[in-house]
N, C-alpha and C positions, 0 to 999 in steps of 0.2 A: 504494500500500500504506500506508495510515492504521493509524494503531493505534487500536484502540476501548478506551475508557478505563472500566474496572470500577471502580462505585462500593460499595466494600464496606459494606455497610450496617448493618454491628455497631459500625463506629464515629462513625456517624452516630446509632444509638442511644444510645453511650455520651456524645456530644456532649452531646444531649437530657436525657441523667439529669445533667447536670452542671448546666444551667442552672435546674434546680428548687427552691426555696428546700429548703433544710436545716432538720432538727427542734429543736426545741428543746433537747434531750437531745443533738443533734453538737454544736450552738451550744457548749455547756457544757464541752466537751472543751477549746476555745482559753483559756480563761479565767484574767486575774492574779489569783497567791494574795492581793492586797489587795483584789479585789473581793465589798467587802462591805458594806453591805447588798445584795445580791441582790432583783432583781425576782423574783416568781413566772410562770410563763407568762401567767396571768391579767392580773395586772400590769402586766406587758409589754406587751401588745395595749394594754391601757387606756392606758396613756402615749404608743402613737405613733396612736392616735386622737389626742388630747389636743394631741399635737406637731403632727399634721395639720390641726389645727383654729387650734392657735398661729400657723402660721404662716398660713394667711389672713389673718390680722388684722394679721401682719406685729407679735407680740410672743412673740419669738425671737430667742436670742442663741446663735451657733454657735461655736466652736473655741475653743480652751485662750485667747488672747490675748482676744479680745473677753468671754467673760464671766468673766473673770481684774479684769479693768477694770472690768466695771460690778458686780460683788461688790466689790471693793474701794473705790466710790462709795457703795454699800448696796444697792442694790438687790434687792428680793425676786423669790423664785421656785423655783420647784424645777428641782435641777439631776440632769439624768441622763448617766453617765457608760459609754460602753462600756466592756467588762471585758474584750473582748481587746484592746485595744491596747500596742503594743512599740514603742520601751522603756516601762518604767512608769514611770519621770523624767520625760515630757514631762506627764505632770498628776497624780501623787501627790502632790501638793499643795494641789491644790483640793478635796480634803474636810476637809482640814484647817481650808480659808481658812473652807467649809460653817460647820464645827463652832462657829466664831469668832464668825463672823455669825448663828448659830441658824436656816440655811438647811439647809432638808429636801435628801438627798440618795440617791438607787439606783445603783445599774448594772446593766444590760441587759446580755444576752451576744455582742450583735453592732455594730460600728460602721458594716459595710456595711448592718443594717438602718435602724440610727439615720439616714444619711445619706439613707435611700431615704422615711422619714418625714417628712422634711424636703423632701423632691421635687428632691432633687440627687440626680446619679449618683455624687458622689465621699464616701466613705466621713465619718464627724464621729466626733471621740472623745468629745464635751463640747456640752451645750446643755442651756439654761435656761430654763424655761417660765416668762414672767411672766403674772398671774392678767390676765383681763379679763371683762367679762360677759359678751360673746358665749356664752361656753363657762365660765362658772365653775362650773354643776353639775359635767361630767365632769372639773374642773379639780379642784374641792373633794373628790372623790370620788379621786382620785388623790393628792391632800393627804393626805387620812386613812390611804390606807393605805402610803405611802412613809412618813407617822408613826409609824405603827403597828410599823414591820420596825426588827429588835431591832440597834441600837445594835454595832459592832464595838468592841472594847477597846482 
């Protein structure tokens, strides 16, 4: 006498709808009140191309401590910041450091997708795109308009 094992299959669906990326508009619901300037959805695509492309070439710099340190050496580039990460102490700082050095700066509203752009599994709050030729049209073209986004007081 075996027991036959029922696989109920509503939560095998509900599995399913779990692993599906999220919209832009949930994305925005996590978000810290100091993330500002804000990416557009546009935008946002445009930068983790750009990240995507960065990091082939292997000119990328990930996490609060590494481009902490080579901003504070000068080093140029733009820096994009996730907007939900908790606490907001471990990097309300580095727009600050941005502002100092006259380094363009966004946030995006995901770190799990920032990390997924970067072709790690594990989540980045913080990374710096530095320019290269391979890709400085869609680099310059994300320059102008992380430029462009208005200035927080």
């Amino acid at each position: 006498m075996t027991k036959i094992k029922s696989v109920p299959e509503e939560s095998e669906a509900q599995a399913e709808g779990c692993s599906e990326e999220r919209t832009y508009e949930e994305l925005l619901v996590n978000l810290n009140p100091i993330a500002q300037p804000l990416a557009s959805r546009r935008l946002t695509r445009k930068l983790y191309k750009c990240i995507k492309k960065a990091v082939k070439q292997k000119q990328i710099r990930r996490g609060v401590k590494e481009v902490q340190k080579f901003v504070n050496k000068g080093e140029k580039g733009i820096m994009v910041l996730a907007g939900d990460t908790l606490p907001i102490e471990v990097y309300c700082h580095l727009p600050i450091m941005c502002e100092d050095q006259n380094l363009p700066y966004v946030y995006i509203p995901s770190k799990t997708d920032l990390g997924a752009a970067t072709g790690s599994k594990r989540p980045t709050c913080v990374i710096m795109v530095k320019p290269h030729e391979e890709y400085q049209e869609a680099y310059d073209k994300c320059l102008e308009e992380v430029q462009a986004l208005p200035t927080p007081l």
